[in-house]
N, C-alpha and C positions, 0 to 999 in steps of 0.2 A: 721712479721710487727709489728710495736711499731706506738701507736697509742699516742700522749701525746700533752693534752690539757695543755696548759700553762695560765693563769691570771699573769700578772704581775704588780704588783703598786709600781709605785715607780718608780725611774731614768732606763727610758728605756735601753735596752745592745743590744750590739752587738754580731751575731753569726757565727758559721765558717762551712764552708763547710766540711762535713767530708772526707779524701783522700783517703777514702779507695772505692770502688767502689758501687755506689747504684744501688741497686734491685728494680724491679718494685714495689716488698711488700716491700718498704722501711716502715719505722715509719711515723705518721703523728703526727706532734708536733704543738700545738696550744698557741701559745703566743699572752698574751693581758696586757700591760705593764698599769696602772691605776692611781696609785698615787707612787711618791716618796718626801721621805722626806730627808733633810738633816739638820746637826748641824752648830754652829753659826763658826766651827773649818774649815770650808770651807772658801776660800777669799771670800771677803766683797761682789762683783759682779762678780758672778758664771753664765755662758750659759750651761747648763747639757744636758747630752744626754746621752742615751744608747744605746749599743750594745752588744748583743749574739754569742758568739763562740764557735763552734765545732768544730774546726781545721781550721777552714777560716770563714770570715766575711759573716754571714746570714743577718741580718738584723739591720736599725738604725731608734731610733726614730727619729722622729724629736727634734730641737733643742730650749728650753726654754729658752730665754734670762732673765739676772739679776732676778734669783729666788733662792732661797736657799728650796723652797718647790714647786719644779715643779710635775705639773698634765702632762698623757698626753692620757691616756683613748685609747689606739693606742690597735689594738688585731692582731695577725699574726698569720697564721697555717704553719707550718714549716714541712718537709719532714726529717725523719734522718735514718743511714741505720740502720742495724740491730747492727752492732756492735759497736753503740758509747757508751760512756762510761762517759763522764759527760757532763753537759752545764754549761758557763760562760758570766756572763753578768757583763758586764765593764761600768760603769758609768763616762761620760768625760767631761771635760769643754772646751767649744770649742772656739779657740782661730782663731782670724780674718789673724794675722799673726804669721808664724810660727807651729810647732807641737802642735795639742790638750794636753789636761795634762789630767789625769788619774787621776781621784781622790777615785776609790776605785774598787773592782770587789766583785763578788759573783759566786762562782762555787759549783752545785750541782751534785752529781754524783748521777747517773742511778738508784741506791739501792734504796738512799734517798728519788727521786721521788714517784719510782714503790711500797716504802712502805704505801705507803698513798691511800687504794680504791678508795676515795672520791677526792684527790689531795692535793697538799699542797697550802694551802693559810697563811700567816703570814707575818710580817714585820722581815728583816735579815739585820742586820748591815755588813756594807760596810766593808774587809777587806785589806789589803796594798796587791800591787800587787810583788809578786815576779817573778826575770827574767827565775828563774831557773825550776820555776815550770808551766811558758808561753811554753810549749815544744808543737810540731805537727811533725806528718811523720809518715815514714816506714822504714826499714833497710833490705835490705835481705843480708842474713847469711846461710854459711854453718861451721858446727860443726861435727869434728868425734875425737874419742879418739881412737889413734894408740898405738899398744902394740907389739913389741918383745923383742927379746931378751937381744939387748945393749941398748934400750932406750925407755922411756914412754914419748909421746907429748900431745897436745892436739892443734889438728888441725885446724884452724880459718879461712877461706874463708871468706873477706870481699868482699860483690859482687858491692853494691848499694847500696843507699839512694836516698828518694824521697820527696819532700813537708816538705823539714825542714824548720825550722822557721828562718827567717830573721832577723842578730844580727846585720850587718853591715847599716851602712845611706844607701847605693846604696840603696838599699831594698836584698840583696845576706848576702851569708856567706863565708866562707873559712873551710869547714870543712874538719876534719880527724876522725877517729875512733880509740879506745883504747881496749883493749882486755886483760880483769882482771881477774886471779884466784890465791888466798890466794899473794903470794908476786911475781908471776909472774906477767909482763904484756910485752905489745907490742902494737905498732902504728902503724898505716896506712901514708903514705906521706898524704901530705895537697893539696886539688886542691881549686883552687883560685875561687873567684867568683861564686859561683852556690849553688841553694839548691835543685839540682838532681846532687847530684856528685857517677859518677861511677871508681871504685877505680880497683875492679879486684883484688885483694893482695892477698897473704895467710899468717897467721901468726901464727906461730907456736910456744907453750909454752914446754920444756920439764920439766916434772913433777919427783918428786920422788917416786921411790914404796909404802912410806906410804900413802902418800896423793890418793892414788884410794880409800880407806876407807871414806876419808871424806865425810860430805854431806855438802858441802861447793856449792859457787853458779858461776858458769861461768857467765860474767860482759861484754858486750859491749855497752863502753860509746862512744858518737858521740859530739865532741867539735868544737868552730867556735872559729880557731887561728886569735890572735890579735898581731897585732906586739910590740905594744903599750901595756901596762897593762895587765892584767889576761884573759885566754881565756873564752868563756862563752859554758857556758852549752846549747847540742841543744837535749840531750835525750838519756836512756839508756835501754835494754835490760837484764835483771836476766832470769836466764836456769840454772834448780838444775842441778847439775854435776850429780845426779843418774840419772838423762833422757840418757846422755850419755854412763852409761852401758846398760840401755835395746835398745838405737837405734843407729845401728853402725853408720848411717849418718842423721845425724837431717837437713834438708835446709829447706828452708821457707821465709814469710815476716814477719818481727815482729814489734809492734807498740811500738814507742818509747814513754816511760812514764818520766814525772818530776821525780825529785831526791826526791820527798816525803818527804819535807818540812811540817810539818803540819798550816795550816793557823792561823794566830793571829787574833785571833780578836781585834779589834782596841776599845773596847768596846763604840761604835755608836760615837765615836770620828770624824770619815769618814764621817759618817750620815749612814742612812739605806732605803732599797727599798725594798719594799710590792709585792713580789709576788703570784703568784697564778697557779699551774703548775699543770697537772693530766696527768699522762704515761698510755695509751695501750699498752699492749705489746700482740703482736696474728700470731701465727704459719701460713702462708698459705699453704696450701697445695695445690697440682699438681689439676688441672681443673677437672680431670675424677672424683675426690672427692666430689664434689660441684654440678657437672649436675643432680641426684635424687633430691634436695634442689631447683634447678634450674626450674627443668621440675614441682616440686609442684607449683611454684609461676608462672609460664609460664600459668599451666593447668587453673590457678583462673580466667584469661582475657580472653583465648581462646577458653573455653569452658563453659564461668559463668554460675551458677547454679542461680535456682529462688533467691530473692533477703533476704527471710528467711534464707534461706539455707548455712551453714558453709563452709571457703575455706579455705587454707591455708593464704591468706592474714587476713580472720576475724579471725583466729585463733590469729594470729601473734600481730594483733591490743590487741586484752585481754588480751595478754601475755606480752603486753609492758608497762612498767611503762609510765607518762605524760612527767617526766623528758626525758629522751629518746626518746619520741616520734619523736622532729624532726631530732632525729640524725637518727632512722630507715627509715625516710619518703622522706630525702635524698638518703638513700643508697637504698631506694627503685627505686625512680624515677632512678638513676643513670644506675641500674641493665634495668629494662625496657627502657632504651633509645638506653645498650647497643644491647637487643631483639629484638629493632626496634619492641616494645609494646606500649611506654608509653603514648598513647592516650587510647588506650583500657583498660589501667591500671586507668586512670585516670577514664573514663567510668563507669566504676566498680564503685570505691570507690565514686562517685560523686551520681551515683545511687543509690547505697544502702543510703546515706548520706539525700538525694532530699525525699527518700521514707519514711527515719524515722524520717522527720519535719512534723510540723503541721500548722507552722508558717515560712511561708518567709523571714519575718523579722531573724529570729535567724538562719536561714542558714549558716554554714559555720562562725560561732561565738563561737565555741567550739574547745577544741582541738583535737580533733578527726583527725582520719589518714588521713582522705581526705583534712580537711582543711590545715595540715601539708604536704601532700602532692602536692597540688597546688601550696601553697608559696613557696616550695621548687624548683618548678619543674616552677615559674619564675621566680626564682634565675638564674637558672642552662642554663635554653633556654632565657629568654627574657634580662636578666637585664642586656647584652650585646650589644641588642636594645636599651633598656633606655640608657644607659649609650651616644649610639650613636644621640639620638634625643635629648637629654638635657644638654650634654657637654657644648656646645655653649654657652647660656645663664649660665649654674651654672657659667661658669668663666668669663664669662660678670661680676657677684655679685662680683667675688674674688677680680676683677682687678681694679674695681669701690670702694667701700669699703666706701661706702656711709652710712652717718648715718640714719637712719630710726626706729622712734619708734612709738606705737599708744596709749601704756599704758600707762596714767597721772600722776600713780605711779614711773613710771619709767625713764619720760622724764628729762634727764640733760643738762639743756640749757648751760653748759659750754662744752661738748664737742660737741656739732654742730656750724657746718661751718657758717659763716655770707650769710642768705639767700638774707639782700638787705643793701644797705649802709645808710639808714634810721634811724639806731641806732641798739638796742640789740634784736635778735631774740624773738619773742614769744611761749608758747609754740603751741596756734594756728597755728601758721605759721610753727612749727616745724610738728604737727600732718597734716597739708593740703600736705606739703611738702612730707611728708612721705605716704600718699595715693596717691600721682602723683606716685613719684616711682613704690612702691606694686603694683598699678595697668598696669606700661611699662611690671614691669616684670612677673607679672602673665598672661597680654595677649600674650608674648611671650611663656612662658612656653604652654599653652593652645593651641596657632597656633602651634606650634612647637609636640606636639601630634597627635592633630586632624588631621594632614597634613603627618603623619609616619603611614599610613595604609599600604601601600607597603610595606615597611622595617621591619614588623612586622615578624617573621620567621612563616612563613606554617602551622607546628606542632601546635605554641602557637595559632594561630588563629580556628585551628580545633578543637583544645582541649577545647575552649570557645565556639565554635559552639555545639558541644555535652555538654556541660554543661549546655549553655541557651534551649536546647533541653528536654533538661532532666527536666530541673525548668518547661519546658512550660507544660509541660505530668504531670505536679501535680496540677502544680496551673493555676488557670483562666486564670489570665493576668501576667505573669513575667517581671519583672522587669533588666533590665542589670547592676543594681548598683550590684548585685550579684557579675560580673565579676569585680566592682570597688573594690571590698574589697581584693583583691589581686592585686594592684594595688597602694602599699602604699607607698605614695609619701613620709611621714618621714623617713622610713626606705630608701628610696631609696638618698634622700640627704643625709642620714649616711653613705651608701655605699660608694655615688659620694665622699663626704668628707677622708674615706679612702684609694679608690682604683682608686681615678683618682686626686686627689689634692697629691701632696709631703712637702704639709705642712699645720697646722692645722690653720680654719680660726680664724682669729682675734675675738675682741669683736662683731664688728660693724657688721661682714659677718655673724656671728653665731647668730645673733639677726636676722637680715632679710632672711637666712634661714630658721627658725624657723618659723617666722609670714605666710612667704610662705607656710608654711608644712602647716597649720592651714587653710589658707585660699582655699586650695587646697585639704587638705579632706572636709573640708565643702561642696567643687565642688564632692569628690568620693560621698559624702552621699546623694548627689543630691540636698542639702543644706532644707535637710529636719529640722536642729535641729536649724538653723538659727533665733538668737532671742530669744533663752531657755536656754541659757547658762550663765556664771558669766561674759563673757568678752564682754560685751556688746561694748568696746571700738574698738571693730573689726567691728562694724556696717557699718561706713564708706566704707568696702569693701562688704557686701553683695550684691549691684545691680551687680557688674562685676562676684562675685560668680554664681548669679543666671543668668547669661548672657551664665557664660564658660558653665553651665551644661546643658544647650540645644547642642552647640558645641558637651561636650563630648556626650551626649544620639546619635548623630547623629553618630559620632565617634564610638561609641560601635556597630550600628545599620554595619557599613561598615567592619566594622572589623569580623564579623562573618559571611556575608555574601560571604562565600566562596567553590564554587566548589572542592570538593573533593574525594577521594578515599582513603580510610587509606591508604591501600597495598601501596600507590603511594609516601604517606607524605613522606620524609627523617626524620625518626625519631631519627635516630641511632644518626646524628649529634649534638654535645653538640655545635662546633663553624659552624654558617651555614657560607658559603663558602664570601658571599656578605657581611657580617661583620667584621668590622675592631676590629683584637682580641685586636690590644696595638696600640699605632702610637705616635707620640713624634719626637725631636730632638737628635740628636744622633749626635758624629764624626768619620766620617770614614777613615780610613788608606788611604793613596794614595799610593799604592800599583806601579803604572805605576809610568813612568821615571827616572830622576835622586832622588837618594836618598837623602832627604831632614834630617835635624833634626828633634828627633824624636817628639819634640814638635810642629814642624810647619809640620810635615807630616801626621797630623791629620783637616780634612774641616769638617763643620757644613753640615749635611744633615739632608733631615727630609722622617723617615721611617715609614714604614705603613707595619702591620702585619696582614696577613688573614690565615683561616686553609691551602691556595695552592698556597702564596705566601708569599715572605720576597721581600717588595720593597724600593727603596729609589728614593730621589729626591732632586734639590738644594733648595727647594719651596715648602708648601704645593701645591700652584697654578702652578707650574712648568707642563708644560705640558708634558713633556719627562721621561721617570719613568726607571728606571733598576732595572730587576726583580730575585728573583731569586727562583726558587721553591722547595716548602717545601719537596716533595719526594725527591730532591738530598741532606737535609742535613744529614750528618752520624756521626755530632756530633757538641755541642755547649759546649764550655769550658769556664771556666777560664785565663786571661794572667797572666804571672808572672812581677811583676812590672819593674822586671831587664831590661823586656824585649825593651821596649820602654822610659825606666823611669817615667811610665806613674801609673796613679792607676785607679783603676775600667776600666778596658778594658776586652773585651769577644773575643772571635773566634768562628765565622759560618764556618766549614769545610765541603765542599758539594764536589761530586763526580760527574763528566759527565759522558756521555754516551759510551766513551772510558776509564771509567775506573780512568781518572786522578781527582787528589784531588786538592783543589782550598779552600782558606785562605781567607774570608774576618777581619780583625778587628777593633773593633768599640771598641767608648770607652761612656762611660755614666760618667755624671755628680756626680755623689755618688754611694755607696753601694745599698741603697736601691736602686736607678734604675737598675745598674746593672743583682741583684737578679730578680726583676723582666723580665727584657727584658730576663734572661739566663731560668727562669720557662716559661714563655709565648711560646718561641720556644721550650722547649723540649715538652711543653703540644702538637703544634700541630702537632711535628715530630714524639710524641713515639712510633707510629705505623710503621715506618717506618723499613724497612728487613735489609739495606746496612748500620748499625750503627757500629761507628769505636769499638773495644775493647781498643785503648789507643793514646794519644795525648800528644803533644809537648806543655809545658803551655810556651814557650821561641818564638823566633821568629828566622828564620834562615838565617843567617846574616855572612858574610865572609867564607861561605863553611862550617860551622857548629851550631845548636841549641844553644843559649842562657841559654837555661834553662841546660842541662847536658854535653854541651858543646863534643856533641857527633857527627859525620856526614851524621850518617844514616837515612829514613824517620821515622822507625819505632818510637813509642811513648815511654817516659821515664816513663808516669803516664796511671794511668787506667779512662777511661774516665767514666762517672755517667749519669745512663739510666733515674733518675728517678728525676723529679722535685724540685726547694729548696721549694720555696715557695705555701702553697698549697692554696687551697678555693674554692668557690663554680663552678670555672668554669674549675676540675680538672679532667686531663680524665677516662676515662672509664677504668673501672679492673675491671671485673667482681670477679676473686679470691677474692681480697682485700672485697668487698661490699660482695659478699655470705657467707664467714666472719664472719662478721659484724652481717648477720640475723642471722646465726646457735648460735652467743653467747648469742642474745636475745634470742634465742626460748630456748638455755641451761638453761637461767636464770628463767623462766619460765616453765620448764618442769613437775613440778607437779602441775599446773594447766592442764597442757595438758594430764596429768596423769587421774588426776579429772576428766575432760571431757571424756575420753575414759572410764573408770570405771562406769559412768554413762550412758554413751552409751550403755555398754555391760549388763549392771540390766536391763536397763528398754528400750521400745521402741522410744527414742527422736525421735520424730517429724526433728527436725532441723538436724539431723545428715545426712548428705549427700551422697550416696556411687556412685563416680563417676568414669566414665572409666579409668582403670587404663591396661600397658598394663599385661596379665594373669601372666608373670615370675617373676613379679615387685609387692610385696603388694597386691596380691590377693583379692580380696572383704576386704577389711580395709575400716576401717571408716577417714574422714582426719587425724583428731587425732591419728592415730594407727598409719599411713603413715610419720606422720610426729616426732612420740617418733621414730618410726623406723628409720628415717634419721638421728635424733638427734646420736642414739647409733649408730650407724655405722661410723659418722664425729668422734665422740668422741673416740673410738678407733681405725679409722685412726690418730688421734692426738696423741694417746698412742703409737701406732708404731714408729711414726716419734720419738717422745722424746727419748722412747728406744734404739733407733738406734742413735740418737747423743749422747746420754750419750757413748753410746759403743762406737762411735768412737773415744769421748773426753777421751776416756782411754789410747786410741794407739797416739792420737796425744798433743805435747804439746802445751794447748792454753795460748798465750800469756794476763795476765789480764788486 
């Protein structure tokens, strides 16, 4: 697994999907584009955008009009497999008619990254883009060197090509293959139209006796013929000729590389883009590796010791840096959701947390694992909820874009709207104006909560029930703003702003956003600080403040009051089932009757996505829904644009009860929708048994595939198990997350050293010796238990390594 945090500032890029097949432990790659800059060498009025590629288009920002120095503060967590090899981000100017223009890219390879601990952050000038070195795909090859008597060859089976890159306007190519050593060569025929063209040829070089000496390099280049002008380059394949004497027959898939152009720098001629990138990279190992690791962190809930008393979760806490902390506290919650624990986990750390305050007030105001823990773990369960109770209104603010200001400093009475025909606005009237608003929409906001008791998910509500539980067993009279302090309404318009908006709010929305956030923790803090602060010019809203916070106390009081049984909660569930995971407008293929153009054989429907269903409709209000469920999808792809001459279109391929495979496809509005609607469905399929191994990206059309222009069902390309786009609502892998703990606790191991050495001098008190079973860690102290787990992961990760190096000796990997 490749873990890689990305920052990116500067002209957002776009990313490509890698074609090669992804693994559950794929990479998780984290981009957050910030600030970019450009030079005056850009046209006059430039709209910039970026996007990221890794063999197919990952992600776009949004698009900056007339800026020559666009911000866009945008963060992405990206998925990549194990074997990618660089990231490219292309900076564009995006034209209203006609093809975008390219004004510069940036491509870092893997090394580059991974050599940076800490990650790369800098400003990198914009380089010119060349065609030759734009290459993606695969080629399978077979290679054998034949030898007797009257003649030496060297035997070239050209089988296939898959996911080349597209040189022709269709969106297709025309390729053939060339097959080069020292002055021999030979071609493949040319197949028209496709970038899966399967060829089948053999081509055979005869060699001279000297030339077996050489160490010269066998060459298959893959070209898109033009009738017209010079062919272009789609990627080539180098294999030393010595592989050929130790392996009578080499076949395989080999990743076609650029012709290794080295890049110009344009020196910031282009302009330049500020990124910020940090790679994981981390071995998973098979499940049975992880269960001891597993069973410690399992024992801390299910058996918790007095609240002195050391567990492998407090150990884990002292052993993690603050930087870290919410990365652990995540993958913690995640692990226990997967245990169908994470109430009991929560329990824990809330308790111990409740016991070592003195003071209510600073509860949960620390960074502490528990505190880290909760915000996490309503990331993960609730903000799916949120997302569903306050949609409505945020895009009420989008759509309205109404000016509203309250600061005196700030009011500019040339950009507000004529409030009456009287003459020129005041800014009185601008400030009265502006509290009518705040207060439509903050009572909305507030009904809109207090009125989502129901729709709160189970777990979240239980998990607040034993917290205010916990507060009440210390303190006198407890208070529910407790539960308010994870409940943080600016963070959560930050979220609404990047994972339910597709484009960034304007001046006017991101001010009254704001005022909202303000006036609405005032409402979390129970509007205790009301009148003691610098912005006294927020005064006008405190009686509605102090109005909603009786609502919310009422609100909190309903919200805990719930009947339960842990054993009973659905914990496990990261999407509860009654939650709408994505929903949107989409167009779908009209697949029944006569065959339409492919442009008009696509209708507006609007879809809704839950963990056990994919539905659509012609209406949100439509009463009529066709469904289709989530256990029959076996695979959710990419189309190829040839196919429909369409861009950004996906395929849902689901399988009935009889066995037969059944094709929806939809198309999305951009890239980024796309990505998203193609993660959202694999997040709630990946569990699913009947997932295809390989898929058609074409459409089949006159008796045969579009894409390799073949006749049979079977798939041209390997289909991708594991998510593009990742974040906080990503599923459960326990491999991936257990991970994740054993590198902290590695990072950490001489303090766990420390503590066992101390253990074993003297009689700590705190040292804990809990059931453990007799074959497993015998009387150990946690500590002992847990350097013991440490060294055992640790050379299971030695074996594994060992064993690829050895087998990267017998096979040749292509770089």
């Amino acid at each position: 697994m490749e873990r890689v945090h990305q920052l990116l500032q500067g002209a957002p890029g776009v990313s490509k999907e890698d074609a090669e097949s992804w693994e559950q432990n794929a990479p998780l790659q984290r981009c957050s584009p910030y600030e970019c800059t450009s030079t005056d060498n850009l046209i006059l009025q430039s709209q910039p955008y970026c996007t990221q590629t890794c063999e197919s288009s990952l992600f776009r920002t949004a698009t900056v009009w007339k800026n020559l120095n666009p911000f866009w503060g945008e963060e992405y967590t990206l998925h990549l497999p194990m074997g990618f090899h660089s990231l490219s981000f292309h900076v564009m100017d995006e034209d209203t008619i006609g093809h975008d223009d390219v004004i510069g890219k940036i491509t870092l390879s893997k090394e580059a990254i991974g050599s940076q601990s800490k990650g790369l952050d800098s400003w990198l000038n914009l380089t010119r883009v060349d065609p030759d070195d734009e290459v993606q795909g695969e080629i399978h090859l077979s290679l054998e060197l034949l030898k007797d008597t009257e003649k030496i060859s060297l035997r070239c089976q050209v089988i296939e090509a898959r996911d080349l890159a597209p040189r022709d306007i269709s969106g297709t190519s025309d390729p053939f293959a060339r097959v080069i050593f020292n002055n021999h060569s030979a071609e493949t025929s040319i197949i028209k139209k496709t970038r899966f063209p399967h060829w089948g040829e053999t081509l055979e070089l005869e060699l001279d006796p000297e030339e077996l000496s050489e160490e010269g390099t066998v060459t298959v280049e893959v070209w898109d013929w033009d009738m017209v002008g010079k062919n272009d380059f789609l990627g080539k394949v180098e294999i030393p000729f010595a592989c050929l004497h130790k392996t009578p027959l080499l076949e395989g898939w080999f990743r076609l590389l650029p012709l290794g152009n080295n890049e110009v720098d344009a020196g910031g001629k282009l302009g330049a883009l500020r990124l910020k990138v940090r790679l994981v990279e981390d071995r998973i190992l098979p499940s049975v590796y992880y269960q001891p690791l597993i069973d410690l962190l399992v024992e801390s809930v299910i058996s918790p010791t007095e609240v002195e008393d050391s567990s492998a979760l407090t150990m884990l806490e002292e052993v993690t840096t603050v930087e870290s902390r919410q990365d652990v506290a995540m993958t913690l919650v995640k692990i226990y959701l997967g245990q169908g624990l994470v109430v009991p986990f929560l329990d824990y750390l809330n308790t111990r947390e409740v016991n070592h305050t003195t003071d209510p007030n600073t509860l949960f105001r620390s960074n502490s694992l528990a505190s880290k823990a909760m915000e996490q773990f309503m990331k993960a369960v609730g903000m799916l909820y949120l997302h569903e109770v306050l949609k409505p209104i945020i895009n009420r603010i989008f759509d309205e874009k109404k000016y509203i200001e309250l600061d005196p400093c700030k009011i500019d009475l040339n950009r507000t709207r004529r409030i009456s025909f009287k003459g020129a606005v005041s800014e009185a009237e601008v400030r009265d104006s502006s509290v009518e608003m705040l207060q439509g929409y903050l009572t909305s906001i507030i009904e809109s909560i207090v009125g989502s008791v129901d729709q709160c998910p189970p777990v979240m509500r239980v998990a607040f029930k034993q917290l205010h539980k916990r507060v009440e067993e210390q303190f006198a009279e407890p208070e529910n703003e407790v539960i308010l302090r994870f409940i943080n309404f600016p963070v959560i318009f930050t979220l609404f702003l990047q994972d339910l908006r597709d484009q960034h709010a304007d001046t006017r929305t991101s001010r009254t956003l704001l005022l909202l956030a303000k006036a609405l923790q005032s409402v979390g803090n129970l509007g205790l600080q009301l009148g003691h602060g610098k912005e006294q010019w927020m005064a006008p809203l405190h009686p509605i403040i102090l109005r909603s916070v009786a609502s919310v106390k009422d609100f909190l009081d309903k919200l805990i009051d719930i009947d339960h049984d842990i054993g009973k909660v659905p914990q496990r569930a990261v999407f509860m089932p009654s939650v709408t995971v994505k929903e949107g407008y989409l167009h779908k293929h009209k697949a029944e009757g006569p065959q339409l153009l492919s442009r008009f054989a696509f209708k507006k429907r609007y879809f809704w996505l839950t963990s056990e269903t994919l539905s659509y409709a012609k209406t949100p209000d439509w009463q009529v829904r066709s469904s289709i469920p989530i256990q029959c999808v076996c695979a959710v792809e990419r189309v190829d644009e040839n196919a429909f001459q369409q861009q950004n279109v996906m395929q849902v391929i689901t399988q009935d009860n009889d066995g037969q495979l059944h094709t929806m496809y939809i198309q999305c509005k951009n890239v980024n929708e796309l990505n998203q609607w193609l993660s959202a469905i694999r997040k709630v399929s990946i569990y699913n048994e009947r997932m295809l191994p390989s898929f058609h990206p074409g459409a089949h059309r006159s008796g045969k595939w579009t894409c390799c222009l073949q006749a049979d069902r079977a798939g041209c390309s390997r289909t991708h198990s594991a998510v593009t786009l990742g974040d906080w609502s990503d599923p459960l892998d326990p491999d991936v997350e257990t991970q994740t703990i054993y590198k902290q606790l590695l990072q950490g191991r001489d303090k766990l050293r420390s503590v066992e050495e101390t253990s074993l001098s003297t009689s700590s008190a705190w040292v804990q010796f809990i059931y453990w079973p007799q074959e497993v860690y015998p009387g150990q102290s946690v500590a002992a238990r847990l350097l013991a787990v440490i060294e055992d992961l640790e050379q299971a990760h030695a074996t594994f390594q060992r064993r690829e190096k050895e087998d990267a000796t017998s096979v040749i990997l292509n770089p």
